[in-house]
OpenMM code with the backbone's topology and positions (N, CA, C; nanometers):
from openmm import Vec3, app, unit

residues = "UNK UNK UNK UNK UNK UNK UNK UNK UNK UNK UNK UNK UNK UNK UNK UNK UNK UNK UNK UNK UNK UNK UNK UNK UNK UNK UNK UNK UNK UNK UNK UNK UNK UNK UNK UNK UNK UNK UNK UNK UNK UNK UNK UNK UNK UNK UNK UNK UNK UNK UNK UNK UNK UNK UNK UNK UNK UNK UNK UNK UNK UNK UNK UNK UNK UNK UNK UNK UNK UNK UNK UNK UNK UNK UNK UNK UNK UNK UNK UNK UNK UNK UNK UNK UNK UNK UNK UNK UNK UNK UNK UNK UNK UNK UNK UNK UNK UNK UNK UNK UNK UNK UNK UNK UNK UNK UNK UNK UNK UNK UNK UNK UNK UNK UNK UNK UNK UNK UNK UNK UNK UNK UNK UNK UNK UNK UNK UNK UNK UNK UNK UNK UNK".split()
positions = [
    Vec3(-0.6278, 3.9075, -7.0840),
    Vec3(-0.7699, 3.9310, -7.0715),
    Vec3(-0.8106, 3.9534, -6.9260),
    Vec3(-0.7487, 3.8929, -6.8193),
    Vec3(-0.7480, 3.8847, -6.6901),
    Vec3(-0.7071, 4.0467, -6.6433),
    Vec3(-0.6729, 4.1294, -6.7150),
    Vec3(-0.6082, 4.1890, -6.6899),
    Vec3(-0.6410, 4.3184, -6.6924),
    Vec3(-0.7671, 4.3026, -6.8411),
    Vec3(-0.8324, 4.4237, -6.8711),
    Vec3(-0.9868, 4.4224, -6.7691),
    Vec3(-0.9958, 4.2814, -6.7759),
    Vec3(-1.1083, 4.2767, -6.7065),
    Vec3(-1.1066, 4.3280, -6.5147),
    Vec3(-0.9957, 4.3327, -6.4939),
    Vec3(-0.9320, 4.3626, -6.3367),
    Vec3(-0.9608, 4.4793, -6.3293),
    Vec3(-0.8814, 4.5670, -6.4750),
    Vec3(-0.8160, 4.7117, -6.4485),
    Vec3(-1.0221, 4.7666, -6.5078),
    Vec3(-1.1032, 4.7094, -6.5511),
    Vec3(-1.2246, 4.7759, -6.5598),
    Vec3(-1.3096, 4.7795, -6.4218),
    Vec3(-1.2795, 4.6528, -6.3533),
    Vec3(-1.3757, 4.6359, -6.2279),
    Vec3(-1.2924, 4.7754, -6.1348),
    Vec3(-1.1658, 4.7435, -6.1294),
    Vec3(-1.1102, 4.8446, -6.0155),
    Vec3(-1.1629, 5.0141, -6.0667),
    Vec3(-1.1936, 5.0281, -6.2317),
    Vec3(-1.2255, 5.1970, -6.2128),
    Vec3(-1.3747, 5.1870, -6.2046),
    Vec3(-1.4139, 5.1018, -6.2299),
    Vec3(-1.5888, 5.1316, -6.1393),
    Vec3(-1.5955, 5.1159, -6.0298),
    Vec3(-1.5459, 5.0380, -5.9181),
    Vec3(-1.5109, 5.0378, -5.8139),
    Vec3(-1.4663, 5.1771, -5.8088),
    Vec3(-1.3682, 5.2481, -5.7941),
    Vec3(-1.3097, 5.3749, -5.7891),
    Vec3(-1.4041, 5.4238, -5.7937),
    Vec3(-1.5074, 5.4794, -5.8959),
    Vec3(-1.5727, 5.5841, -5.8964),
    Vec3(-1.6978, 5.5538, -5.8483),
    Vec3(-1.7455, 5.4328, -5.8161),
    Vec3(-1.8738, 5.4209, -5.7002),
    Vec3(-1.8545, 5.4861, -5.5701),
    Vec3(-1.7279, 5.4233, -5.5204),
    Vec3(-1.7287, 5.4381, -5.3368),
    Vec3(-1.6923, 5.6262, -5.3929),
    Vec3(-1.6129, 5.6723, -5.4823),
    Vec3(-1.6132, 5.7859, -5.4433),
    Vec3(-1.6857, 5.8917, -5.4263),
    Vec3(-1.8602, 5.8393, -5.4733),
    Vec3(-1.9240, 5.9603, -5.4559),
    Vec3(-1.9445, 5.9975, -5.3274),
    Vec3(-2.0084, 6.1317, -5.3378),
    Vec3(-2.0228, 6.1509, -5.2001),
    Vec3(-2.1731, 6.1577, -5.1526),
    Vec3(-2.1733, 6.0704, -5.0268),
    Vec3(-2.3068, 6.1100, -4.9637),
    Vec3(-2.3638, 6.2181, -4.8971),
    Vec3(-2.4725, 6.2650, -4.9936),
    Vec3(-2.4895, 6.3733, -4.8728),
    Vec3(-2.6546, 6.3766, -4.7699),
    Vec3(-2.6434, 6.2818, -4.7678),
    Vec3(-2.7656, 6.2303, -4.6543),
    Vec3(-2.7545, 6.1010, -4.6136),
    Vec3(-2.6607, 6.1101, -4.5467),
    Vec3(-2.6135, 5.9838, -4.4711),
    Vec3(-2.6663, 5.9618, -4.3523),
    Vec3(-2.7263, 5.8486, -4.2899),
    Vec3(-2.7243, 5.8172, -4.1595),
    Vec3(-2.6535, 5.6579, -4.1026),
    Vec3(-2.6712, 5.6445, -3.9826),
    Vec3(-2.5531, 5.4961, -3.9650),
    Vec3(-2.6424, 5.4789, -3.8439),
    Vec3(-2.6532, 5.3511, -3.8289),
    Vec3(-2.6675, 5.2827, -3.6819),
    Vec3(-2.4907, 5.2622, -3.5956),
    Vec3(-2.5699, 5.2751, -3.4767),
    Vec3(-2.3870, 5.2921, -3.3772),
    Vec3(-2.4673, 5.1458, -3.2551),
    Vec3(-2.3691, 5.1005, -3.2078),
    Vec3(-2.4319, 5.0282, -3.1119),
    Vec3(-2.2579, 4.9753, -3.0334),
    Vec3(-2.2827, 4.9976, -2.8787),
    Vec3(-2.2009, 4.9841, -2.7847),
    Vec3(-2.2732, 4.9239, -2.7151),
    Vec3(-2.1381, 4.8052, -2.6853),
    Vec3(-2.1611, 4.7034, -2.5525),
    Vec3(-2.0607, 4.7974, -2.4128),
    Vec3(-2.1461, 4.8190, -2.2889),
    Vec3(-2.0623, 4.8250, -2.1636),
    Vec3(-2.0895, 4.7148, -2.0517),
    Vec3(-2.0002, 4.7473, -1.9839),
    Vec3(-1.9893, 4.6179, -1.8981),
    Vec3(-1.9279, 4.7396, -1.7542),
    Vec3(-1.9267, 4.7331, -1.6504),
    Vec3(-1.8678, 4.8031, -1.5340),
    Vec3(-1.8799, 4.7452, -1.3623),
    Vec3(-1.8748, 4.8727, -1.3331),
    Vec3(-1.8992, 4.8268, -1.1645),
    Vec3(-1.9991, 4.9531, -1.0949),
    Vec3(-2.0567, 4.9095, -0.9938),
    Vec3(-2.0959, 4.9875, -0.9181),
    Vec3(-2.0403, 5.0366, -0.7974),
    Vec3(-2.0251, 5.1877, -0.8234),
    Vec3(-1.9266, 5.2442, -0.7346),
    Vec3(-1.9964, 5.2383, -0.5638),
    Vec3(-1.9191, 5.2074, -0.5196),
    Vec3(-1.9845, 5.1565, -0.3149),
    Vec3(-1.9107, 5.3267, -0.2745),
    Vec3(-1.9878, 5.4243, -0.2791),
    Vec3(-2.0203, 5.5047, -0.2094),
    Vec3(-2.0631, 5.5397, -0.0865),
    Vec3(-2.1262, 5.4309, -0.0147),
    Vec3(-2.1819, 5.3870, 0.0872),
    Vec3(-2.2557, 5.2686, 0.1310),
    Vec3(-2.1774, 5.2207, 0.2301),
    Vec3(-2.1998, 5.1037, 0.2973),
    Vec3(-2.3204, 5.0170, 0.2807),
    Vec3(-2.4475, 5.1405, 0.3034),
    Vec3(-2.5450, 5.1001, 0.3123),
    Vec3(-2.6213, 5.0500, 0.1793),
    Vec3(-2.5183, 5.0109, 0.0684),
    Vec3(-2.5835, 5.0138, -0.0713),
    Vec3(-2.4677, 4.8312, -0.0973),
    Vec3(-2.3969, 4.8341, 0.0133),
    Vec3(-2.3646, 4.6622, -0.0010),
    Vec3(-2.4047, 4.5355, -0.0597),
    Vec3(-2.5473, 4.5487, 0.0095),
    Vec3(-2.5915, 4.4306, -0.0355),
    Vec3(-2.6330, 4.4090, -0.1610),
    Vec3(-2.6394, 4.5538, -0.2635),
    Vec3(-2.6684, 4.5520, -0.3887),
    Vec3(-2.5836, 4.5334, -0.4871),
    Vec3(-2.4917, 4.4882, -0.4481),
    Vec3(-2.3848, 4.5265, -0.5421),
    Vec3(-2.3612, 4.3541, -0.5718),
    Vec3(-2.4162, 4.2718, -0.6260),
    Vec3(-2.4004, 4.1606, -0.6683),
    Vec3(-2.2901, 4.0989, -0.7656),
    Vec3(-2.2692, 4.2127, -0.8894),
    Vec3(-2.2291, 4.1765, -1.0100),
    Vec3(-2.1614, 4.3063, -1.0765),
    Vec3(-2.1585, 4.2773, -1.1863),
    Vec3(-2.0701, 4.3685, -1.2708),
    Vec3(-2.1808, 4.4112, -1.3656),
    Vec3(-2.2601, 4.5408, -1.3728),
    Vec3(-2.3870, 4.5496, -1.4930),
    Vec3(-2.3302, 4.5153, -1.6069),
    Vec3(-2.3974, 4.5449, -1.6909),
    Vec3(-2.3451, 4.5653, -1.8664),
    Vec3(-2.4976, 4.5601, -1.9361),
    Vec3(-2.4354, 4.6258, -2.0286),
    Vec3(-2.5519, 4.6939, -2.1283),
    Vec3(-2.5326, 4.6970, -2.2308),
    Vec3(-2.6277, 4.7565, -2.3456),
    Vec3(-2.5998, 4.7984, -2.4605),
    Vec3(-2.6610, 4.9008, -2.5314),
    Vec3(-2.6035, 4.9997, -2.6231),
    Vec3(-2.6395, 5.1353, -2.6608),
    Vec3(-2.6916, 5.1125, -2.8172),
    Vec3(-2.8013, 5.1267, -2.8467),
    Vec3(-2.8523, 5.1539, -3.0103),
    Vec3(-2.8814, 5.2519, -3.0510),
    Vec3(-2.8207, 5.3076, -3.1126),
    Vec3(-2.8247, 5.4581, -3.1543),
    Vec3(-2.8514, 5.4182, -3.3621),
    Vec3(-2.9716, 5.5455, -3.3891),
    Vec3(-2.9230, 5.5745, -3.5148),
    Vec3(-2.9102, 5.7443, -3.5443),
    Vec3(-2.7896, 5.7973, -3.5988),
    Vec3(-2.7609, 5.8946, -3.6060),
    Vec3(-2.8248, 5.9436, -3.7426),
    Vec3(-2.8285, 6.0614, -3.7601),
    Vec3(-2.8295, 6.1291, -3.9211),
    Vec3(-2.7178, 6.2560, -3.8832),
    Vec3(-2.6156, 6.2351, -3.9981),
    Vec3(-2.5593, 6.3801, -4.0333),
    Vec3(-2.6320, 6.4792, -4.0726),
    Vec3(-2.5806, 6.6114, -4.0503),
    Vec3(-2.6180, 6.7250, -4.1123),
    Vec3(-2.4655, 6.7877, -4.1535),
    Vec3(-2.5247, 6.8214, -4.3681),
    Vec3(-2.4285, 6.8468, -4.3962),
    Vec3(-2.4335, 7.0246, -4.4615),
    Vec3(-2.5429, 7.1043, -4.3711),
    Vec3(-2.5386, 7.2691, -4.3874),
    Vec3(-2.6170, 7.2795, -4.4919),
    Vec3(-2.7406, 7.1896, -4.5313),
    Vec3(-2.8240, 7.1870, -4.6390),
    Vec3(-2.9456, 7.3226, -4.5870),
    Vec3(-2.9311, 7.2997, -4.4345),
    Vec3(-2.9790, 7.4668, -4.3743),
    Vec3(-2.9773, 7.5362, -4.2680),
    Vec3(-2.9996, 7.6318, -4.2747),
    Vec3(-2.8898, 7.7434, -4.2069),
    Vec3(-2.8896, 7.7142, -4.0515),
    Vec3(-2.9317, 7.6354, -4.0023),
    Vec3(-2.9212, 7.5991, -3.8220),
    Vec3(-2.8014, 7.5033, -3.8171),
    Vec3(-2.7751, 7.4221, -3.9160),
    Vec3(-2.7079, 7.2979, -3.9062),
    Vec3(-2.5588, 7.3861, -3.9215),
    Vec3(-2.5214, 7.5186, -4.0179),
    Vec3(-2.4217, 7.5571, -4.0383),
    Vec3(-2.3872, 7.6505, -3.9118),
    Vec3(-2.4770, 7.7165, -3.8609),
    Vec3(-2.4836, 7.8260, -3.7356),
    Vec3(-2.4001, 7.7098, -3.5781),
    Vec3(-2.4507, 7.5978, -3.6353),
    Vec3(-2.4635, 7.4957, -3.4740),
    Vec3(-2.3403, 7.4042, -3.5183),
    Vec3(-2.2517, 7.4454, -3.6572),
    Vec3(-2.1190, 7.3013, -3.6759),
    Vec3(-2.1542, 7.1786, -3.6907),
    Vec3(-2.2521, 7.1744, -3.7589),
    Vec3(-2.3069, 7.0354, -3.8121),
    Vec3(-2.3020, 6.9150, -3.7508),
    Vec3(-2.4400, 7.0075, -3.6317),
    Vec3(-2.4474, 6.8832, -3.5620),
    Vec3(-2.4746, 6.6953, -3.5940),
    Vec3(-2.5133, 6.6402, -3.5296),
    Vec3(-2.5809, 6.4989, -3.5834),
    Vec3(-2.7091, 6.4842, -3.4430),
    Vec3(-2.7731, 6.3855, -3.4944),
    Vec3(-2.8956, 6.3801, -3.4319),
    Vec3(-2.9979, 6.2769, -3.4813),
    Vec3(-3.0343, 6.2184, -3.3626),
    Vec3(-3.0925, 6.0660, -3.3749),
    Vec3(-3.1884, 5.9997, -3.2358),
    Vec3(-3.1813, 5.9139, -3.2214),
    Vec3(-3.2872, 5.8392, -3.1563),
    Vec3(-3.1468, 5.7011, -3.0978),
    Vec3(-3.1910, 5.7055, -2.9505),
    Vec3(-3.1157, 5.5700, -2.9151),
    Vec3(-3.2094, 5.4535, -2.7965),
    Vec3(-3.2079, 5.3890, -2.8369),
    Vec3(-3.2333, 5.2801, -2.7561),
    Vec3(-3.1287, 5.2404, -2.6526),
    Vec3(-3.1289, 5.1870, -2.4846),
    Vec3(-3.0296, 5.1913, -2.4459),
    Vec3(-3.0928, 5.0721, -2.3378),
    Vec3(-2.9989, 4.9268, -2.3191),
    Vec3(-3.0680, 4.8588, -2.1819),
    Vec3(-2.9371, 4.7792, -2.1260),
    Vec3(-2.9182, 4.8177, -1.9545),
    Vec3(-2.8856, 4.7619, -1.8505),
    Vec3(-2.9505, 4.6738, -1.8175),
    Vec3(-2.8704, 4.6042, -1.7532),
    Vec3(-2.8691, 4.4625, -1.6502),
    Vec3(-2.7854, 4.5032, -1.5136),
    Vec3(-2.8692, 4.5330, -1.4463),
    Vec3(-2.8169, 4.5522, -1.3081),
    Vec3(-2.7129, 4.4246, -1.2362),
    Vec3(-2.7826, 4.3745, -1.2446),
    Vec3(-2.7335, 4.1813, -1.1852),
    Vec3(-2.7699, 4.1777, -1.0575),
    Vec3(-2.9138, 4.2349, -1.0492),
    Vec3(-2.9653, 4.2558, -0.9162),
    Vec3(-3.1129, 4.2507, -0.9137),
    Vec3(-3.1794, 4.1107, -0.8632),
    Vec3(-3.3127, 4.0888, -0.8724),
    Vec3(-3.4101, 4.2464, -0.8347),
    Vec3(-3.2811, 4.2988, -0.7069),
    Vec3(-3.4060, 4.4397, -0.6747),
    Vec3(-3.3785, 4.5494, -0.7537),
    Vec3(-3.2914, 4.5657, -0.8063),
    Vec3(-3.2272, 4.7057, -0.8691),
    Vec3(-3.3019, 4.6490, -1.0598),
    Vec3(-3.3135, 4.4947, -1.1175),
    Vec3(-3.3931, 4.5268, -1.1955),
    Vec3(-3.3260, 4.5391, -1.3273),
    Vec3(-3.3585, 4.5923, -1.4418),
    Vec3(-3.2857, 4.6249, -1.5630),
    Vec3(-3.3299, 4.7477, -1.6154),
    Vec3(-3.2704, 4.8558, -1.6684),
    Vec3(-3.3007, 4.9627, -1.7191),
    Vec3(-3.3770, 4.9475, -1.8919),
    Vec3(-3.4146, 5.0028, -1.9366),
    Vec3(-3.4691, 5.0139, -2.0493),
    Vec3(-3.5018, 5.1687, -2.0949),
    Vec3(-3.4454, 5.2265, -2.1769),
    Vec3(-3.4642, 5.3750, -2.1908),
    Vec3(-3.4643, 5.3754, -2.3262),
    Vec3(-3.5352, 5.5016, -2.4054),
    Vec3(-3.5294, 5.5571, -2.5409),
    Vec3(-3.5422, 5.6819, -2.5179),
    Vec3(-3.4424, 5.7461, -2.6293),
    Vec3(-3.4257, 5.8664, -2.5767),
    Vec3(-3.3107, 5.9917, -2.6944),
    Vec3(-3.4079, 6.0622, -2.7539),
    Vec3(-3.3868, 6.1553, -2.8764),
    Vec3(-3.2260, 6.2270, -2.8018),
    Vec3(-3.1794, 6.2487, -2.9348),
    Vec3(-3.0318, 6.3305, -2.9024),
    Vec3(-2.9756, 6.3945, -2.9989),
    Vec3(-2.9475, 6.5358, -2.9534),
    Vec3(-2.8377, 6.5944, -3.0563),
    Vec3(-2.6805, 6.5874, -3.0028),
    Vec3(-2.6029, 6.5612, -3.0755),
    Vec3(-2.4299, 6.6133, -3.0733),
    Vec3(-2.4073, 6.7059, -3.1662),
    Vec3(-2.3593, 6.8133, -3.0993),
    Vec3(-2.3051, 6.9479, -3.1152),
    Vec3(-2.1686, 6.8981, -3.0474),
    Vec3(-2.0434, 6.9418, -3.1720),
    Vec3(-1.9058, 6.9593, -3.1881),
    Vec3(-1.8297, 7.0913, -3.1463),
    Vec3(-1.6997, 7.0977, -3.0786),
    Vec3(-1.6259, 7.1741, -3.0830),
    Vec3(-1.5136, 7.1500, -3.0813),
    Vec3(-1.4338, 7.2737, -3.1332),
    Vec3(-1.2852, 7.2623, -3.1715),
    Vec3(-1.2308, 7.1637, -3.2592),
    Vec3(-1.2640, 7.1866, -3.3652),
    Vec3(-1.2432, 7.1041, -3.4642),
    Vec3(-1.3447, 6.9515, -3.4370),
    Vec3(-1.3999, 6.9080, -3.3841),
    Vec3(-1.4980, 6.7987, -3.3454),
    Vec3(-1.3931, 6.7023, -3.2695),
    Vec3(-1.3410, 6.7641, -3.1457),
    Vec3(-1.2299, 6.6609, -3.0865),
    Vec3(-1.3354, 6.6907, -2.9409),
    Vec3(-1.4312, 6.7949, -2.9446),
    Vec3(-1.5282, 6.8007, -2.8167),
    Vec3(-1.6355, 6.7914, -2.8345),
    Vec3(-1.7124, 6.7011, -2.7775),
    Vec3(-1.8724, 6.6741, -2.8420),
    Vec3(-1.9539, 6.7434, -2.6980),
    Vec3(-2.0640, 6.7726, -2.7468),
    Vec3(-2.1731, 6.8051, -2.6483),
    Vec3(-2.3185, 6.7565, -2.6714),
    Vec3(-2.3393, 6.6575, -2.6125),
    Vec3(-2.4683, 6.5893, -2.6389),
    Vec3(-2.5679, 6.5647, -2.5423),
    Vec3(-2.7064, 6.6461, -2.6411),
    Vec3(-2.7899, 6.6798, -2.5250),
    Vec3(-2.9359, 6.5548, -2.5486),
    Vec3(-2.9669, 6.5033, -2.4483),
    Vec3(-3.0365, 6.3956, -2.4391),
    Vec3(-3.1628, 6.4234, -2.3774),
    Vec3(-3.2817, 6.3859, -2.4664),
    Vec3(-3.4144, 6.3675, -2.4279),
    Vec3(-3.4300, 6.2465, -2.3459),
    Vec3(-3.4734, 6.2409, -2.2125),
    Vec3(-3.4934, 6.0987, -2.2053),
    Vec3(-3.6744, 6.0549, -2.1849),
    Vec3(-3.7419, 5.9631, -2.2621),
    Vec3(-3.8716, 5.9508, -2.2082),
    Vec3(-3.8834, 5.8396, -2.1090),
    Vec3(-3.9145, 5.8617, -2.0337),
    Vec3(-3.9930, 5.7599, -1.8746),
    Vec3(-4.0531, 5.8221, -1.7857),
    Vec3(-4.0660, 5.7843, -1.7052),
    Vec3(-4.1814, 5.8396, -1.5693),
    Vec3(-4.1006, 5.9980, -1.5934),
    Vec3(-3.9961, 5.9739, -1.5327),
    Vec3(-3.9170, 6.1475, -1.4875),
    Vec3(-3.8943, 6.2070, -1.6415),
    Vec3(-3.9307, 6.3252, -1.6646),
    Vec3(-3.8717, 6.3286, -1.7924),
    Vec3(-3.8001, 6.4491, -1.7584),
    Vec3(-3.7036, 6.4459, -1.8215),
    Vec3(-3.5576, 6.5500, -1.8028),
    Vec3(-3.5079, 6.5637, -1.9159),
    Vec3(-3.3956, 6.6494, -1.9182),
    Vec3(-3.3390, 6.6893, -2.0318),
    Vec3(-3.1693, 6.6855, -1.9834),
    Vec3(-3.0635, 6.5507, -2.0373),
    Vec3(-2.9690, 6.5042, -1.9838),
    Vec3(-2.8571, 6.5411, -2.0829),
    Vec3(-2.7659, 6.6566, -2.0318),
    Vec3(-2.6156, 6.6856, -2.0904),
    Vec3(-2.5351, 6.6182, -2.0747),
    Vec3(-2.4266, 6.5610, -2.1767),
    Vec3(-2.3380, 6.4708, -2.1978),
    Vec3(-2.2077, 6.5332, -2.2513),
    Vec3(-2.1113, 6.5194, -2.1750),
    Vec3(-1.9794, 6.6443, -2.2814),
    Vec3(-1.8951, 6.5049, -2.2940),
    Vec3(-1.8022, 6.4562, -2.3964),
    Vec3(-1.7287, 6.3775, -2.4128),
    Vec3(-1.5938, 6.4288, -2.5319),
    Vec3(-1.5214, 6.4245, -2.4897),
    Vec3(-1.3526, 6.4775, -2.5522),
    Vec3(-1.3215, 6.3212, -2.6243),
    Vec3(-1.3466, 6.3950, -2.7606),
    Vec3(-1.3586, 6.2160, -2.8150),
    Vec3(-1.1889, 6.2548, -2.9021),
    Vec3(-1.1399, 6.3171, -2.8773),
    Vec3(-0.9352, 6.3125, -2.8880),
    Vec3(-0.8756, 6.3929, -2.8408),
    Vec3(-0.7336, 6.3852, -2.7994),
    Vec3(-0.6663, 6.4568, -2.7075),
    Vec3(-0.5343, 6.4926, -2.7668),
] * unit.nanometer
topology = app.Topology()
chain = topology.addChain("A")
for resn in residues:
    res = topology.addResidue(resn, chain)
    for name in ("N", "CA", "C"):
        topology.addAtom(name, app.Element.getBySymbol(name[0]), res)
């Protein structure tokens, strides 16, 4: 009885996870931690600590439901939250939000991600990252 009841859970199991989504989105979130590069002398006394931060991103796929998403390699595109810790009473902590698309190439082993950022300066910030080699 143990047995039938196993082999029923495992084919509904099976055929749940296998559908497919096709409007998926995911939250991403990265911890960094680093150094500040001493470029010059005169930036010594700032250099207290080691920053670190953290990245909140929520993405949405695009899966060619229309015709920009198939023209552009199905990009993704989302909204991230992002905050530093300087470790420096004068330098302060960062706090940014800031809209983004990733656009893929070569099979999606090259990303290109272009970043809205809103604050005082507002710019428009390119990001290329070779996410395999």
């Amino acid at each position: 009885m143990k047995f039938i009841y196993t082999s029923v859970f495992c084919f509904i199991c099976a055929f749940t996870l296998a559908q497919d989504k096709t409007n998926t989105s995911y939250l991403d979130f990265n911890y960094f931690k680093g150094n500040i590069a001493l470029h010059n002398s005169d930036i010594l006394h700032l250099i207290q600590g080691h920053p670190e931060g953290y990245i909140l991103s929520w993405n949405k796929k695009t899966f060619g439901f229309k015709d920009w998403e198939q023209r552009y390699n199905y990009p993704d595109y989302g909204v991230t939250y992002a905050y530093q810790n300087m470790k420096n009473p004068v330098l302060g902590s960062v706090f940014s939000l800031y809209a983004h698309y990733n656009f893929y190439f070569f099979k999606r082993n090259l990303m290109l991600e272009l970043v809205k950022v809103w604050h005082m300066l507002r710019r428009l910030t390119i990001k290329i990252l070779i996410l395999e080699i």
